[in-house]
C-alpha positions in Angstrom: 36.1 -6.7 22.1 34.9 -3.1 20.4 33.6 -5.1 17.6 31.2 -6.9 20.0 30.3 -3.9 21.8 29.9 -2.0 17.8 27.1 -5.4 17.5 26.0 -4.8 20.9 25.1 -1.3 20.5 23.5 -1.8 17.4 21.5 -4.0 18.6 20.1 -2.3 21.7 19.9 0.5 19.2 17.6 -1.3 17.0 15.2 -2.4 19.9 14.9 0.9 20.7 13.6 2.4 17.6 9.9 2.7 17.1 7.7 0.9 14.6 5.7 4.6 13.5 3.3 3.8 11.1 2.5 5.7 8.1 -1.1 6.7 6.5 -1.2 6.5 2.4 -4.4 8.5 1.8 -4.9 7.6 -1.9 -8.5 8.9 -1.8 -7.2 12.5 -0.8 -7.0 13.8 -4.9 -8.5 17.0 -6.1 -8.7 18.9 -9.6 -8.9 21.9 -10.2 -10.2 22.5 -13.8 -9.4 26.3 -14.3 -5.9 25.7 -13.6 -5.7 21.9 -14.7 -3.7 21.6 -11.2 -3.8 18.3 -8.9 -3.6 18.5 -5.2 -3.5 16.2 -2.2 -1.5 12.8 -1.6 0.3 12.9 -5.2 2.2 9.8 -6.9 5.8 11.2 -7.7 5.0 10.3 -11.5 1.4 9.3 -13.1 -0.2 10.8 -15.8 -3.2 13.1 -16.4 -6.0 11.3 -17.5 -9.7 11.3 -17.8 -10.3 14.6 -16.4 -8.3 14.8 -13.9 -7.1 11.4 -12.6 -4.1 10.1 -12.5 -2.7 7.4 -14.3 0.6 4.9 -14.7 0.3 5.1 -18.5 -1.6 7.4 -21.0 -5.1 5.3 -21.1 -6.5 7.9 -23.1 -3.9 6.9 -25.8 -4.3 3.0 -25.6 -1.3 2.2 -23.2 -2.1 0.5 -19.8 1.0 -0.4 -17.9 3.4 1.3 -15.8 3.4 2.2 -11.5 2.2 5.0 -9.2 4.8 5.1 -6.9 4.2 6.9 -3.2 6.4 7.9 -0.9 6.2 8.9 2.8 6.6 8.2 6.6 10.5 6.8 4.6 8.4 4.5 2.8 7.8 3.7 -0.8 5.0 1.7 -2.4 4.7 0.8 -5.8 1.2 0.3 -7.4 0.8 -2.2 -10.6 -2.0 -3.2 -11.7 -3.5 -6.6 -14.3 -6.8 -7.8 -16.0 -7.2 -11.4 -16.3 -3.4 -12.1 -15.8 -2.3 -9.1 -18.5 -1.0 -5.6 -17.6 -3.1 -2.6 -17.1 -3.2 0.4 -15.7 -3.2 2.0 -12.0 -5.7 4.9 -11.4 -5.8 7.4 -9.0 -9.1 8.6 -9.0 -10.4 12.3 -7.8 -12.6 13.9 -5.9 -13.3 17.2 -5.5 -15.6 16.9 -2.7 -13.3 14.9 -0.5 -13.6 14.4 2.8 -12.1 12.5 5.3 -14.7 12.7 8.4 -17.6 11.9 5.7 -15.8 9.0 4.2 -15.9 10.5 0.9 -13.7 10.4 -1.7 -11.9 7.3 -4.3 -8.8 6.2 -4.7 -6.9 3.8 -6.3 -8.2 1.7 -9.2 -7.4 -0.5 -12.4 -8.0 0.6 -16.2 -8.0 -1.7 -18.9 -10.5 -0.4 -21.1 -9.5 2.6 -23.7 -11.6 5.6 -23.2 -14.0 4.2 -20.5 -13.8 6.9 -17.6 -16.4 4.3 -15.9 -13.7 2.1 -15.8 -11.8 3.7 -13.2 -12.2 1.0 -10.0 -12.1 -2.5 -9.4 -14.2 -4.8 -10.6 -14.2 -8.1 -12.9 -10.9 -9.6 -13.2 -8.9 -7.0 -12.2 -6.2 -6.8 -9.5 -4.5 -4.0 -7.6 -1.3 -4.4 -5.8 0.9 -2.6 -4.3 4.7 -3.4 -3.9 6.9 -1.5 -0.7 10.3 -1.3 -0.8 10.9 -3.1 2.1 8.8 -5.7 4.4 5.9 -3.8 6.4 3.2 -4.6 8.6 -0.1 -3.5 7.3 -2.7 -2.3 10.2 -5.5 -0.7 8.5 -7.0 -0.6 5.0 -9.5 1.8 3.4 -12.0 1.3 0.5 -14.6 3.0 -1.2 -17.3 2.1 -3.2 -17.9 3.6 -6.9 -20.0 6.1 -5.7 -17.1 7.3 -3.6 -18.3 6.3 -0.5 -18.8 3.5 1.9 -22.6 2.4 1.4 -23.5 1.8 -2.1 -21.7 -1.4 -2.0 -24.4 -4.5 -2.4 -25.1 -5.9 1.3 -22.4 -9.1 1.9 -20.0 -7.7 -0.9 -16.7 -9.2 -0.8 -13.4 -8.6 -2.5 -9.8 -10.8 -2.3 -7.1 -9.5 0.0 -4.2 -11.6 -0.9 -6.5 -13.9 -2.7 -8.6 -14.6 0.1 -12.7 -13.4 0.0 -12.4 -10.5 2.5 -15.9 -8.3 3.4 -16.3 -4.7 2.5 -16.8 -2.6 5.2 -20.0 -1.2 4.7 -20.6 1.9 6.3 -17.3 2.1 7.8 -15.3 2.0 4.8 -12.4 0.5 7.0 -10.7 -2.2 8.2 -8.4 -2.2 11.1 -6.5 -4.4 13.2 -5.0 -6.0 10.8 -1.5 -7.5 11.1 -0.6 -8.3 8.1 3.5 -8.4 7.0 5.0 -9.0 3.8 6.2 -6.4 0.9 3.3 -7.2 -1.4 -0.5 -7.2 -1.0 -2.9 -7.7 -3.6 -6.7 -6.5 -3.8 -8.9 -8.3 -6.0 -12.2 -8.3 -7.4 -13.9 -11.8 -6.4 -14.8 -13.5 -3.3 -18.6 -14.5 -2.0 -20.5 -11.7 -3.5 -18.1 -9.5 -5.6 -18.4 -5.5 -6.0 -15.9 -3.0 -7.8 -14.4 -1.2 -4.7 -11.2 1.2 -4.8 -8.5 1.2 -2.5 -8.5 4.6 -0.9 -5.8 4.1 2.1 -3.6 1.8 3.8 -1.9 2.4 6.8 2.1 0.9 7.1 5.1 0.8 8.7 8.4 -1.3 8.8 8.5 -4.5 9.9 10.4 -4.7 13.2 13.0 -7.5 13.6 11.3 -10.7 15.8 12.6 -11.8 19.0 13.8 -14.8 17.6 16.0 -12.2 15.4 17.7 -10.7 18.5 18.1 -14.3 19.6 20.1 -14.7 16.7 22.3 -11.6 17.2 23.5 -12.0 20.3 24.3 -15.5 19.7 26.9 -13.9 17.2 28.0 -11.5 19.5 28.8 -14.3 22.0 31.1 -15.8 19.0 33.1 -12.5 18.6 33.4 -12.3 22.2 34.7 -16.1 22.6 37.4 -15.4 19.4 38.2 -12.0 21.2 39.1 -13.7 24.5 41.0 -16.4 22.4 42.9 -14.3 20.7 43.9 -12.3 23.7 44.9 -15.4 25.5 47.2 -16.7 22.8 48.7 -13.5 22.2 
């Protein structure tokens, strides 16, 4: 019988415990050029690149693979990038004049071009995504345009979340209310009316089991209760 109160426990323990949700605010990158220093939400590797980006691989050099790997709220994401199906490079772009009420500042985008500091977002066939280390639910995304805001986009541009035509959010430079669980996401350029974007911020946190998951647990703790009571009864 401890063994199904042990489950038990666990399980009311687990019910308990709060979704809390977690901001990754690629866009918040600054450089300082006297002292060649990088502050802000930093990638716990990445390159210096460009003048003050970072990058998965050293672009300026001709290699364009690797991650950007960010950690935080006890979550990790990794961010990949590909051009037309091959490996590139992630980018974390910077902004000195970054600012979060404004809705300025960049984020993440894909190189694939050698010495091209223009080629620094997302735009024609390239693909972002990011990889967690465990199943999430998405809520909110942020993106910026490549003037490292939220209006210069062309009106109706789109871009593919998860291959599907999504619209940027013009002016708001968010999207929110989303509900969207899984372990990998994908941003694209594409859709309707395409326009190079950047991702600046998503918002996360661990999935939490369904009901139907519970369901499922204390259906197994009725079966070590039943082979409890058995045993007690035929010892």
């Amino acid at each position: 019988m401890n063994a199904a109160k042990t489950l038990l426990g666990l399980a009311v323990a687990a019910a308990a415990l709060p979704a809390s949700a977690f901001q990754f605010d690629f866009a918040n990158l600054k450089y300082n050029g006297t002292t060649g220093v990088n502050s802000g939400v930093l990638p716990t590797d990445g390159v210096k690149c460009t003048g003050g980006d970072l990058c998965s691989s050293n672009v300026n050099g001709g290699v364009r693979n690797g991650d950007l790997t960010f950690t935080g709220g006890g979550l990790t994401v990794f961010a990949t990038a590909a051009y037309n199906g091959g490996v590139a490079a992630v980018v974390q772009d910077h902004e000195n004049g970054y600012d979060p009420v404004k809705k300025i500042g960049a984020g993440l985008g894909v190189y694939h071009k050698t010495g091209d500091t223009s080629d620094d977002n997302i735009t024609f066939g390239e693909m972002l995504t990011l990889t967690f280390d465990r199943v999430v639910t998405v809520t909110d995304l942020g993106l910026r345009s490549d003037g490292h805001n939220t209006t210069s986009w062309i009106r109706g541009a789109t871009f593919l979340l998860d291959g599907v035509s999504t619209l940027l959010p013009a002016g708001s430079g968010a999207l929110g209310s989303l509900n969207m669980t899984g372990k990998e996401f994908t941003f694209a350029f594409g859709g309707a009316k395409p326009d190079q974007f950047y991702l600046s911020s998503i918002t996360a946190a661990a999935a939490v089991p369904e009901p139907s998951s519970y369901a499922l647990m204390l259906a197994g703790l009725g079966i070590v209760g039943l082979v409890s009571r058995r045993r007690r009864h035929h010892g």
